[in-house]
PyMOL CGO cylinders between C-alpha atoms (Angstrom):
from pymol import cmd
from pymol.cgo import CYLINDER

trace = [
    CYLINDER, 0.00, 0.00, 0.00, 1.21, 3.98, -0.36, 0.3, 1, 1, 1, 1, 1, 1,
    CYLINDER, 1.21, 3.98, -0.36, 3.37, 5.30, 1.88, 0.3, 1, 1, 1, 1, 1, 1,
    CYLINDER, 3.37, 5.30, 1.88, 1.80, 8.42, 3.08, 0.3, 1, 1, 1, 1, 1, 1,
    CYLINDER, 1.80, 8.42, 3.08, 4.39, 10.95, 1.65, 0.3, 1, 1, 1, 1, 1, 1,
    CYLINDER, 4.39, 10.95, 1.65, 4.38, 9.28, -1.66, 0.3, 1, 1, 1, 1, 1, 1,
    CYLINDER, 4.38, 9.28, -1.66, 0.88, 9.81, -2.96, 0.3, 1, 1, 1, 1, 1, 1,
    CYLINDER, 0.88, 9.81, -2.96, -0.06, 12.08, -5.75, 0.3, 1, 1, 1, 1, 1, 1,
    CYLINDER, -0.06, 12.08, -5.75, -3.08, 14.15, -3.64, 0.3, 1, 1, 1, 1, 1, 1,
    CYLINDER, -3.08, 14.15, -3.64, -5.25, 14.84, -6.89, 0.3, 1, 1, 1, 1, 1, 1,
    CYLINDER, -5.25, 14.84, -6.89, -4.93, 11.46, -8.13, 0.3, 1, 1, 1, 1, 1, 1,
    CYLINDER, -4.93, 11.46, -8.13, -6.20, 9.44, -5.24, 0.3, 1, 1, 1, 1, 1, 1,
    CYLINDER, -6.20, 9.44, -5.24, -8.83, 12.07, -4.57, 0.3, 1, 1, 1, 1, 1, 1,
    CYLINDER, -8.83, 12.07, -4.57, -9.86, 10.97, -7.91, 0.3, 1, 1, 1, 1, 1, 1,
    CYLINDER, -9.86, 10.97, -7.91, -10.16, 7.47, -7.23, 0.3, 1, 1, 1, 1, 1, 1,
    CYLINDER, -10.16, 7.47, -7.23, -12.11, 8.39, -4.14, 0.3, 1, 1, 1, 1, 1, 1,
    CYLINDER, -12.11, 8.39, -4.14, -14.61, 10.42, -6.43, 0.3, 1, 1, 1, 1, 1, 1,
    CYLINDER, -14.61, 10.42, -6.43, -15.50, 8.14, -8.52, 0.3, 1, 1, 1, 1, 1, 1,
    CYLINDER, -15.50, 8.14, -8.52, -16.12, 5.67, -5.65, 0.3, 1, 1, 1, 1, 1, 1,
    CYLINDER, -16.12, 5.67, -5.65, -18.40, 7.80, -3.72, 0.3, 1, 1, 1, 1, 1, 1,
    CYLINDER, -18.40, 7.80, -3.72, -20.27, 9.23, -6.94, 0.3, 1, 1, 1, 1, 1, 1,
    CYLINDER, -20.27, 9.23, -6.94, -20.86, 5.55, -7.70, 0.3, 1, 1, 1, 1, 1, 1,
    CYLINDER, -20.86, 5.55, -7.70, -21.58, 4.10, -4.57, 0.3, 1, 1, 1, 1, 1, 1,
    CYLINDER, -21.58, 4.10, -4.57, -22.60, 7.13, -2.34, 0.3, 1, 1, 1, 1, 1, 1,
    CYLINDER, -22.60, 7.13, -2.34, -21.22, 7.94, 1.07, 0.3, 1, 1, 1, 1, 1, 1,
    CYLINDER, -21.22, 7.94, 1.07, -23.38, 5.62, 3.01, 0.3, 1, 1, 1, 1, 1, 1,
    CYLINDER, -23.38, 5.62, 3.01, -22.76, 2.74, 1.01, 0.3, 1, 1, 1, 1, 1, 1,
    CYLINDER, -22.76, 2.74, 1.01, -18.98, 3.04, 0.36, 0.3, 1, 1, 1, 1, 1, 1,
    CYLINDER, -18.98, 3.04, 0.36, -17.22, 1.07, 3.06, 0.3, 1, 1, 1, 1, 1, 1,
    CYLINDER, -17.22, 1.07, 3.06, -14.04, 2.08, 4.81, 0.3, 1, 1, 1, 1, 1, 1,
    CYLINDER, -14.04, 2.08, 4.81, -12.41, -1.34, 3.14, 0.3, 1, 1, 1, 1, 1, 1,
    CYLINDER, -12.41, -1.34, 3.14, -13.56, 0.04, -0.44, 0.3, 1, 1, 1, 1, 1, 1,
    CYLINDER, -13.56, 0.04, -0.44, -12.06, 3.33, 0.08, 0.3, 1, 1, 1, 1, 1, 1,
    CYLINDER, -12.06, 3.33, 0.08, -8.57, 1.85, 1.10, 0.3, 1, 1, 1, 1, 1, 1,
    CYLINDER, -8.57, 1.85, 1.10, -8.62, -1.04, -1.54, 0.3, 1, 1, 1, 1, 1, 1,
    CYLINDER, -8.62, -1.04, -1.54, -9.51, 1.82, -4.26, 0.3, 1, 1, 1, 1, 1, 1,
    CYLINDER, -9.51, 1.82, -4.26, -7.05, 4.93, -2.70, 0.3, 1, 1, 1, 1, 1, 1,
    CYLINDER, -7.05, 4.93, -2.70, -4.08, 1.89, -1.94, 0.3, 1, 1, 1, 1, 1, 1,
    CYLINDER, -4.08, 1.89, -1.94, -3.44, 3.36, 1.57, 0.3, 1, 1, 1, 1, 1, 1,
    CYLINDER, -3.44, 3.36, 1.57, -3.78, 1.85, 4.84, 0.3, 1, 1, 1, 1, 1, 1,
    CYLINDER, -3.78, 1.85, 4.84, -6.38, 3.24, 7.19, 0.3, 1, 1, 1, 1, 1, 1,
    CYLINDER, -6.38, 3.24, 7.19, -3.67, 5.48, 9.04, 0.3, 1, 1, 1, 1, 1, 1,
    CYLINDER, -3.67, 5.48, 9.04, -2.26, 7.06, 6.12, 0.3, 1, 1, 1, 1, 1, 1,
    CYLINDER, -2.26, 7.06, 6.12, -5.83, 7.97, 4.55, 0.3, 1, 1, 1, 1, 1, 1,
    CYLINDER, -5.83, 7.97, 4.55, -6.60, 9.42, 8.30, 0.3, 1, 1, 1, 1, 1, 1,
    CYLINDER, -6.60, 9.42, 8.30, -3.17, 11.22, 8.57, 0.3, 1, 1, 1, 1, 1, 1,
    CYLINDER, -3.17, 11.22, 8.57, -3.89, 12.71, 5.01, 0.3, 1, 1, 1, 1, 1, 1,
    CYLINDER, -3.89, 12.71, 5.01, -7.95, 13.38, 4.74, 0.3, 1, 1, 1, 1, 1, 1,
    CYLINDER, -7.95, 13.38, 4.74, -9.16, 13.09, 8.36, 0.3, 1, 1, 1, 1, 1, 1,
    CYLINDER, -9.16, 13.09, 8.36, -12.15, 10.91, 8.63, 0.3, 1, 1, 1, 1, 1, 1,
    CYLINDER, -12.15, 10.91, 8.63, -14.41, 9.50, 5.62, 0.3, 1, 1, 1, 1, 1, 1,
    CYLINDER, -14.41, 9.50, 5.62, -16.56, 12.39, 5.82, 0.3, 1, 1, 1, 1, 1, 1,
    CYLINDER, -16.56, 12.39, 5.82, -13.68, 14.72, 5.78, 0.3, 1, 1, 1, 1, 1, 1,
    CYLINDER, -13.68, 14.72, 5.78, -12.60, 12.62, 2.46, 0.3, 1, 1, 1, 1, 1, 1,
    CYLINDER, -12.60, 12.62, 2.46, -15.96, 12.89, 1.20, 0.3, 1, 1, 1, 1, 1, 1,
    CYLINDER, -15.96, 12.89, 1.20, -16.13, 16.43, 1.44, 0.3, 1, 1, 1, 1, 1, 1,
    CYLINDER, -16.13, 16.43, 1.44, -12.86, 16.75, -0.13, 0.3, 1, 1, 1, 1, 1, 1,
    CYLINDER, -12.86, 16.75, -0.13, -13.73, 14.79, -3.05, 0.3, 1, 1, 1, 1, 1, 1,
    CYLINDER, -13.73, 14.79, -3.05, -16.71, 16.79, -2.90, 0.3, 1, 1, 1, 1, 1, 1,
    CYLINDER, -16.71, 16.79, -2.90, -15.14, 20.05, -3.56, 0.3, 1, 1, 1, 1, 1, 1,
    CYLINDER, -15.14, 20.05, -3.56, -12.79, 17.73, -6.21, 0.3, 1, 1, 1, 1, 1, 1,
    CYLINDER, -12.79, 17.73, -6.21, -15.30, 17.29, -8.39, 0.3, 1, 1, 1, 1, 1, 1,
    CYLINDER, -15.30, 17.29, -8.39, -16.56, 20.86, -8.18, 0.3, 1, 1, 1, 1, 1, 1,
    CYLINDER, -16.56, 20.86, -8.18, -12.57, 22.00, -9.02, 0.3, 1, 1, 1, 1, 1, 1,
    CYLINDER, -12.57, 22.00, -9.02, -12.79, 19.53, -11.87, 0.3, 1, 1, 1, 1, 1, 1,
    CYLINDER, -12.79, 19.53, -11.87, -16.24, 20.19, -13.79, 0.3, 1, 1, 1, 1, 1, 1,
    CYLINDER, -16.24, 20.19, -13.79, -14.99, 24.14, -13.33, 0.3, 1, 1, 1, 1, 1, 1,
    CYLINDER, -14.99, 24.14, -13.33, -11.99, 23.48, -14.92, 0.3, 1, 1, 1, 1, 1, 1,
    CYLINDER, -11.99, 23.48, -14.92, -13.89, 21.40, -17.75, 0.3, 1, 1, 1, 1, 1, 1,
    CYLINDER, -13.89, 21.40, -17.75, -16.06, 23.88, -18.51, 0.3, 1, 1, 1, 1, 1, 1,
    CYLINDER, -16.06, 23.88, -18.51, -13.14, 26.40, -18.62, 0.3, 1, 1, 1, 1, 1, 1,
    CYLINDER, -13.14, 26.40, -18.62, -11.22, 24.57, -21.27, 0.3, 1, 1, 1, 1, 1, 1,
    CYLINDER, -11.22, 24.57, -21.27, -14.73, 23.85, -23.40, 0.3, 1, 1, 1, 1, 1, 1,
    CYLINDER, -14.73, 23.85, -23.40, -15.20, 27.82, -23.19, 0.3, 1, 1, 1, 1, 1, 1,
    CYLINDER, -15.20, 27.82, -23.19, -11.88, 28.29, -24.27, 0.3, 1, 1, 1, 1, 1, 1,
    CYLINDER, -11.88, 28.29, -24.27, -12.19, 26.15, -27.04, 0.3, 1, 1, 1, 1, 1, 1,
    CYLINDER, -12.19, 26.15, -27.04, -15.36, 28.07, -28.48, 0.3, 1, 1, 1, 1, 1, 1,
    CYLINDER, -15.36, 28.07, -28.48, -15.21, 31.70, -29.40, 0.3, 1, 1, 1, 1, 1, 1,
    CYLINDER, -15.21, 31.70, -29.40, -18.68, 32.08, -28.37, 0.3, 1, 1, 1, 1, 1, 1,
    CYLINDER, -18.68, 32.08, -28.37, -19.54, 31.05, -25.00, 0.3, 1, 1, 1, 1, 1, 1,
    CYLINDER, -19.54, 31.05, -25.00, -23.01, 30.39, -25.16, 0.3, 1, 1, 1, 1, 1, 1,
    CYLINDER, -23.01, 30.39, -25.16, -21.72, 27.81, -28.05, 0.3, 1, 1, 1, 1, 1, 1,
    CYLINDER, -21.72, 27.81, -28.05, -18.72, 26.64, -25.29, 0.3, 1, 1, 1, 1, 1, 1,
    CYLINDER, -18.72, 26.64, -25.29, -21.98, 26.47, -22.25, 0.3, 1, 1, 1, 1, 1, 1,
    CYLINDER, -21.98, 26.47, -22.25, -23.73, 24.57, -24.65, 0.3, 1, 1, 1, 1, 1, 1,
    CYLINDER, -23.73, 24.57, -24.65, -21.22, 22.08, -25.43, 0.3, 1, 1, 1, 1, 1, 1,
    CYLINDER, -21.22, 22.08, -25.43, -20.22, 21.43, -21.95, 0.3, 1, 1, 1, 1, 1, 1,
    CYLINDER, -20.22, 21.43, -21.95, -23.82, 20.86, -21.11, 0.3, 1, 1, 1, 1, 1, 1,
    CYLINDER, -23.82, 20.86, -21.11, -24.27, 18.18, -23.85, 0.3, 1, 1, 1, 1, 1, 1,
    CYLINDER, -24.27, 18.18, -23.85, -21.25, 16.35, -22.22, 0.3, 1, 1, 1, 1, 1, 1,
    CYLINDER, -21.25, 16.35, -22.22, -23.11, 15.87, -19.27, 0.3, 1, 1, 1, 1, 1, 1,
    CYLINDER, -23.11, 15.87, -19.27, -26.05, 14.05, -20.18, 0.3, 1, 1, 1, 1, 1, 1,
    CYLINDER, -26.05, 14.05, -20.18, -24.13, 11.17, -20.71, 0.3, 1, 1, 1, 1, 1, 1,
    CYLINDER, -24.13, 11.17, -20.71, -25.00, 7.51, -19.84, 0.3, 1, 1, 1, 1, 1, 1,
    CYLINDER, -25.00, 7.51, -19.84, -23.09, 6.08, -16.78, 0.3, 1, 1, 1, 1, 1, 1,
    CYLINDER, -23.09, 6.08, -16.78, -19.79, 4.24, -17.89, 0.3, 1, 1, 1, 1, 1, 1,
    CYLINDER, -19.79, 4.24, -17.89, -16.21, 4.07, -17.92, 0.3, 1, 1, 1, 1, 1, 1,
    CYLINDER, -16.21, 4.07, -17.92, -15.73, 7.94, -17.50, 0.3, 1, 1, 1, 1, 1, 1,
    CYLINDER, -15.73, 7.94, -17.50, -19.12, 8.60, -15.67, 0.3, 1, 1, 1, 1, 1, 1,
    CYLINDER, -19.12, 8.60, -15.67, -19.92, 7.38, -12.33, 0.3, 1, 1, 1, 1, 1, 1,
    CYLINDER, -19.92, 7.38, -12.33, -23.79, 7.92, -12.49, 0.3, 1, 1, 1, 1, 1, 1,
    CYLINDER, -23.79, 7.92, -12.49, -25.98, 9.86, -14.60, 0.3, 1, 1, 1, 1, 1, 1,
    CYLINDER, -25.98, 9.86, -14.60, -26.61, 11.69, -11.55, 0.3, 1, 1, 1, 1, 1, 1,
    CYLINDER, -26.61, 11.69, -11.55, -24.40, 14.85, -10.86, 0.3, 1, 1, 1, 1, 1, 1,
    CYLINDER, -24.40, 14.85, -10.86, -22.48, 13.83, -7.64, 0.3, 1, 1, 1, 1, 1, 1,
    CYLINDER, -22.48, 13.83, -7.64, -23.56, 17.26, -5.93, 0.3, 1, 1, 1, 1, 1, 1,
    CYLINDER, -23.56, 17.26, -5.93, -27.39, 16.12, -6.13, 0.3, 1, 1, 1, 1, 1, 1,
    CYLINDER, -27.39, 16.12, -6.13, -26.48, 12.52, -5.72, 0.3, 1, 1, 1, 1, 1, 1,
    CYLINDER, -26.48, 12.52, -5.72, -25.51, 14.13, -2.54, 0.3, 1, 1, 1, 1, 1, 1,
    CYLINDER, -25.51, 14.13, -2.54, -28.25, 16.17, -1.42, 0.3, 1, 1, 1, 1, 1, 1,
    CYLINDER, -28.25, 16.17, -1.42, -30.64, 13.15, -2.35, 0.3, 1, 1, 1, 1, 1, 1,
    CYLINDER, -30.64, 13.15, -2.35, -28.52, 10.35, -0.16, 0.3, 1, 1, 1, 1, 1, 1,
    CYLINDER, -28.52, 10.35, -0.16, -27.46, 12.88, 3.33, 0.3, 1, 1, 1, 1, 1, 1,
    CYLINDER, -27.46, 12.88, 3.33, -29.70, 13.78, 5.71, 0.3, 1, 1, 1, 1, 1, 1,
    CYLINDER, -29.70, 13.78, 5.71, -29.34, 16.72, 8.72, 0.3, 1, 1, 1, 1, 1, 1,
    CYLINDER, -29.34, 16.72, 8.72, -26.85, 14.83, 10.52, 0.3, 1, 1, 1, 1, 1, 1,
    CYLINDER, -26.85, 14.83, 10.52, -24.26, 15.55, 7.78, 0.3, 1, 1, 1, 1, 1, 1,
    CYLINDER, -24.26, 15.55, 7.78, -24.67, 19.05, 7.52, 0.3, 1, 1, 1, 1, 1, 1,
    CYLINDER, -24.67, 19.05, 7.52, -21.60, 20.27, 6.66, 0.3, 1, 1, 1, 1, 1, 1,
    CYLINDER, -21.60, 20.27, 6.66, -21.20, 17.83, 3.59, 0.3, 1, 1, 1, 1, 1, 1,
    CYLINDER, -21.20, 17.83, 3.59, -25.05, 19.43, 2.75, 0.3, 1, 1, 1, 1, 1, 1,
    CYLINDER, -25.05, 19.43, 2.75, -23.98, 22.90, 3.08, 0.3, 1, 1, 1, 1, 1, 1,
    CYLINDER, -23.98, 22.90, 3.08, -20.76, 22.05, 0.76, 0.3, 1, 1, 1, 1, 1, 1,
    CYLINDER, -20.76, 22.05, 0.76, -23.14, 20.62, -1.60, 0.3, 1, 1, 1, 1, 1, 1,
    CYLINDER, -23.14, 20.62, -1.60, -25.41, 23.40, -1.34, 0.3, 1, 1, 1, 1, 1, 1,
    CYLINDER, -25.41, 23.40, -1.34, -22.75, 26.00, -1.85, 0.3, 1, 1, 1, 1, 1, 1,
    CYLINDER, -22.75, 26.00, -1.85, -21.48, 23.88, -4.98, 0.3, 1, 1, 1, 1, 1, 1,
    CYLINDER, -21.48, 23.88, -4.98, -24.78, 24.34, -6.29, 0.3, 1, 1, 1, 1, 1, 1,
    CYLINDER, -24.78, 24.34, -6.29, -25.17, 28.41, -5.93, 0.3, 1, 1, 1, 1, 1, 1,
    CYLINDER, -25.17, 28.41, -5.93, -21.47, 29.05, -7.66, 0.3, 1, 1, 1, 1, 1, 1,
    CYLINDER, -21.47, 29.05, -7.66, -22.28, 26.50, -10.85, 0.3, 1, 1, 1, 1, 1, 1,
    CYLINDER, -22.28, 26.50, -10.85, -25.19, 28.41, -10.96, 0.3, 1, 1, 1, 1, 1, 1,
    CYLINDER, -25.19, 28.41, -10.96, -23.55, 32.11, -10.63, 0.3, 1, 1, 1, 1, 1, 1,
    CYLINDER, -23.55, 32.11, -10.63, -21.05, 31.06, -12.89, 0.3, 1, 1, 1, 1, 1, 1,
    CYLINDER, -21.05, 31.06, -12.89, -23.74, 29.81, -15.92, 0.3, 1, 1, 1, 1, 1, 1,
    CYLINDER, -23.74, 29.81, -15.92, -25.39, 33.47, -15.31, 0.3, 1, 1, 1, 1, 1, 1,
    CYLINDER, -25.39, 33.47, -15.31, -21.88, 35.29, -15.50, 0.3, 1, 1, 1, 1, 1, 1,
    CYLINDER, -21.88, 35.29, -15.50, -21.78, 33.20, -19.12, 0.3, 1, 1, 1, 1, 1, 1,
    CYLINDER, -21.78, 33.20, -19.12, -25.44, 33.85, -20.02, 0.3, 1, 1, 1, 1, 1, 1,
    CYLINDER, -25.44, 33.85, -20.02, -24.44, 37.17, -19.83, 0.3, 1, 1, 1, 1, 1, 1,
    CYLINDER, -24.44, 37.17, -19.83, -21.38, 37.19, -21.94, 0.3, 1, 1, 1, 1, 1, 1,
    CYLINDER, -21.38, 37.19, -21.94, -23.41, 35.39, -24.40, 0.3, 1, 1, 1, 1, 1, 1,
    CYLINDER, -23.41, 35.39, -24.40, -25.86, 38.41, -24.33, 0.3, 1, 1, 1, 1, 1, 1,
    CYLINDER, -25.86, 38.41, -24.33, -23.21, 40.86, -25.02, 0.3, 1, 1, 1, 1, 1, 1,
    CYLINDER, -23.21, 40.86, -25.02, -22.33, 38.85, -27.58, 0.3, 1, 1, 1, 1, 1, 1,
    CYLINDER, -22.33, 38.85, -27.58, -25.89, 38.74, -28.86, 0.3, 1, 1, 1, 1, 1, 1,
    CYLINDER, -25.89, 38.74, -28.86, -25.72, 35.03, -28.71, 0.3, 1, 1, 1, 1, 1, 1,
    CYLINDER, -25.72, 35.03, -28.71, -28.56, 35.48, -26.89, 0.3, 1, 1, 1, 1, 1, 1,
    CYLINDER, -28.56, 35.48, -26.89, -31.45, 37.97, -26.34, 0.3, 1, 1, 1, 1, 1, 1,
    CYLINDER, -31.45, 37.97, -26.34, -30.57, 40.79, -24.34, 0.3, 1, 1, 1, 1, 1, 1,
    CYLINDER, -30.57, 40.79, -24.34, -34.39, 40.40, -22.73, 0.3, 1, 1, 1, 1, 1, 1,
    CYLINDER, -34.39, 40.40, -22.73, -33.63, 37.34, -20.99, 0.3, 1, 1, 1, 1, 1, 1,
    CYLINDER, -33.63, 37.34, -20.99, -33.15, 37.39, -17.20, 0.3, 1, 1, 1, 1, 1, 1,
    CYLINDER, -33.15, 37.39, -17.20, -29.56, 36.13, -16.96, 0.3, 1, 1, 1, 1, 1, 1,
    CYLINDER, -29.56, 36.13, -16.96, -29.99, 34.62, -13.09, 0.3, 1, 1, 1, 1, 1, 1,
    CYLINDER, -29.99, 34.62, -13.09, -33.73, 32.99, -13.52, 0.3, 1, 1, 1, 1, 1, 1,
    CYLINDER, -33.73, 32.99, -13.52, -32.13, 31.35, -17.02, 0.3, 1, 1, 1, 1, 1, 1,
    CYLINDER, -32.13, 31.35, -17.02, -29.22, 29.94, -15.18, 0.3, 1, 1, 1, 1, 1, 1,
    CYLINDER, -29.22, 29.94, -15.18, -31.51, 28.51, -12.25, 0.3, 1, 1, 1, 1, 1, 1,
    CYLINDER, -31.51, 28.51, -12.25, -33.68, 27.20, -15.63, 0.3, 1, 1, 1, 1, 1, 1,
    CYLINDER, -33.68, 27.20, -15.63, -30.77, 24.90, -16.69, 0.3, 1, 1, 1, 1, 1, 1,
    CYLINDER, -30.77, 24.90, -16.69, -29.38, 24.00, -12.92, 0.3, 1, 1, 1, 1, 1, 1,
    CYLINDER, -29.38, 24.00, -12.92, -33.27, 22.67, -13.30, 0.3, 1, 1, 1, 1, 1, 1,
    CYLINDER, -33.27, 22.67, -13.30, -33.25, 21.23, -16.27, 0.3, 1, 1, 1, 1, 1, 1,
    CYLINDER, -33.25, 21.23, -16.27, -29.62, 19.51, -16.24, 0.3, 1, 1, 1, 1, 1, 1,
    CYLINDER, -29.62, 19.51, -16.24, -30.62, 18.14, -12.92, 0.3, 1, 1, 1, 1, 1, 1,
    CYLINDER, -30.62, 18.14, -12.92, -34.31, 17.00, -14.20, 0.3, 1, 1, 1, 1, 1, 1,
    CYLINDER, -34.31, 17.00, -14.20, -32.37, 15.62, -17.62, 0.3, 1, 1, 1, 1, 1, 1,
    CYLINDER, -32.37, 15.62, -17.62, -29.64, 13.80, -15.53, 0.3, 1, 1, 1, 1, 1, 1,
    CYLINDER, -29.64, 13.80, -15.53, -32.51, 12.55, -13.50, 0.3, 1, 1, 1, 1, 1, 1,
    CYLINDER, -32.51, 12.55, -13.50, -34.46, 10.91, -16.39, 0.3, 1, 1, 1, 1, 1, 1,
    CYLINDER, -34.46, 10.91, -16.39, -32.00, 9.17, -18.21, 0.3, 1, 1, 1, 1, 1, 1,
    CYLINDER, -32.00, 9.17, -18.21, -30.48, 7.60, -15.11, 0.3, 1, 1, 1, 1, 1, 1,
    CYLINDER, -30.48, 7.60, -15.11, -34.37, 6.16, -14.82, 0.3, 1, 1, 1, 1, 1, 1,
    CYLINDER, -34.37, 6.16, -14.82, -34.69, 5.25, -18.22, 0.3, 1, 1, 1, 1, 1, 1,
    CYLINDER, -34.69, 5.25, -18.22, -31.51, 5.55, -20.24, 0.3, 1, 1, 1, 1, 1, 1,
    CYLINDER, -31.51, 5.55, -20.24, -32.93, 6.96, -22.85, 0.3, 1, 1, 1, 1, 1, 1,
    CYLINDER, -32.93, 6.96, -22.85, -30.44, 9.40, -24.46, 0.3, 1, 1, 1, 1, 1, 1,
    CYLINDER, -30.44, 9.40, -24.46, -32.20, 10.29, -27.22, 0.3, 1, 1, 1, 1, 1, 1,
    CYLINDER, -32.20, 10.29, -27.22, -35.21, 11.94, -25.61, 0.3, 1, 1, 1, 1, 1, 1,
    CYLINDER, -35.21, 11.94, -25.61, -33.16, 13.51, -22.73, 0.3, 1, 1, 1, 1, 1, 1,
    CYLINDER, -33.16, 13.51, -22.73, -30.24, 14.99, -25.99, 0.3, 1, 1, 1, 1, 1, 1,
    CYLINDER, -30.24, 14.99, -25.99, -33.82, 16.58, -27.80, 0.3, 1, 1, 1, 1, 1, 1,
    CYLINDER, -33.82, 16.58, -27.80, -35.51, 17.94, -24.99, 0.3, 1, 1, 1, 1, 1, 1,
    CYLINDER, -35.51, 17.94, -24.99, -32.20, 19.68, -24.12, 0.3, 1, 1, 1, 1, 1, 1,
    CYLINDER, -32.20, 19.68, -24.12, -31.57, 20.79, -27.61, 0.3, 1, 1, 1, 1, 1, 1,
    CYLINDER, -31.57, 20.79, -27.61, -34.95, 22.13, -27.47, 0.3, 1, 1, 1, 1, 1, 1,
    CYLINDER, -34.95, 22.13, -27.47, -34.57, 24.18, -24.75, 0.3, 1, 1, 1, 1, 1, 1,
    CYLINDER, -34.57, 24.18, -24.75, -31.62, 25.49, -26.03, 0.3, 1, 1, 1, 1, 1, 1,
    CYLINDER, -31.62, 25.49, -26.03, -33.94, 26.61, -28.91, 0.3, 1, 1, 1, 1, 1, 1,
    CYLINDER, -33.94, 26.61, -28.91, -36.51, 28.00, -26.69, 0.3, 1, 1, 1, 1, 1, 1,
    CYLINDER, -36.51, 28.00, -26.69, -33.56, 30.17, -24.54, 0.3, 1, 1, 1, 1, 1, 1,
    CYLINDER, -33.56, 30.17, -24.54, -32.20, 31.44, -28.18, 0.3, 1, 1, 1, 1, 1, 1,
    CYLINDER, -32.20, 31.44, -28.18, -35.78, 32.64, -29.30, 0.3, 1, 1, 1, 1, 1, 1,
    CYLINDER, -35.78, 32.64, -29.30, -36.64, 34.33, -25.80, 0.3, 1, 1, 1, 1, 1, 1,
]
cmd.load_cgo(trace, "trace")
C-alpha cells in the first residue's frame, strides 16, 4: 500500500470520487475506500481526516474539476453560449467508464445525506449556488455577444438549466434513454435562443 508521503493528492482524490459518486457515502465502506485509494487506514486518516472529511474533499474535487472542464470547453469556443452549450451536452451522458452515475455527484448528494451531515449538505449546497452564478456570469457574456437575447433574465435562465440539467440527468439515469433527454435539451436550447 502507499506510503503516506508518496501519494499524488489529486490522483487518489480521484479514485475516491468516482467511488463515492458511484456508490454514495453511506454505502462506500471504509475497506472500499482503502482497496480503491491503496493506503492503509492510518495514512488515509493522517492525510484526509475521517471518511466524511474525504468525502467532502472529493466533494469540492469534483466541483474544481467540472470548473476546470467547462473552462477549457469555453476556451475552445469563441462564443460562450456555443462553449456552455457544449459542456452541457457532455453531461447528459450515460453512466460508464468515464461517468460514475448519470446523476451529478452534488445532487447525488443532497438526495442520499440527511441533517446529521450538515456540513457535507452545506458544501453541496454551496457547490450548487457558484455553478449556478457562474452559468449566469456566461449567459451574460453570451448576451453581449448577442448570442442570446438581451431580454432574458440572466440569473432565472441559469436557475432554468441547474433545473433542467438536474431534471435531464434525472431521467435518463431512470430510463436511459439518451435520445429523448439529448432533444428535450436541444430544445430548450432553442426555446432560450428565441426568448
Amino acid at each position: 500500500m502507499a506510503n503516506i508521503s508518496k501519494f499524488d493528492r489529486e490522483d487518489v482524490l480521484e479514485k475516491a470520487k468516482n467511488l463515492f459518486w458511484q456508490k454514495g457515502f453511506l454505502a462506500t465502506s471504509t475497506r472500499e475506500i482503502q482497496t480503491v485509494m491503496d493506503m492503509r487506514p492510518g495514512s488515509i486518516y493522517a492525510a484526509f481526516g475521517s471518511k466524511a472529511d474525504l468525502f467532502n474533499q472529493t466533494l469540492i474535487h469534483y466541483a474544481q474539476t467540472s470548473d476546470s472542464h467547462l473552462n477549457t470547453i469555453l476556451q475552445q469556443h469563441d462564443s460562450a453560449w456555443d462553449g456552455l452549450k457544449q459542456y452541457l451536452r457532455g453531461l447528459i451522458v450515460p453512466c460508464g467508464e468515464n461517468v460514475a452515475s448519470e446523476l451529478c455527484m452534488v445532487m447525488r448528494t443532497l438526495a442520499e445525506l440527511d441533517e446529521s451531515h450538515q456540513e457535507t449538505l452545506d458544501i453541496a449546497k454551496d457547490i450548487l449556488t457558484r455553478v449556478e452564478h457562474r452559468f449566469a456570469t456566461i449567459i451574460g457574456e453570451a448576451q453581449a455577444k448577442g448570442d442570446l437575447p438581451a431580454t432574458l433574465d440572466k440569473n432565472l435562465t441559469a436557475k432554468k438549466l441547474q433545473v433542467n440539467i438536474i431534471g435531464l440527468r434525472s431521467y435518463l439515469k431512470a430510463t436511459g434513454d439518451t435520445q429523448t433527454v439529448n432533444q428535450q435539451l436541444e430544445e430548450f436550447f432553442e426555446q432560450l435562443q428565441q426568448g
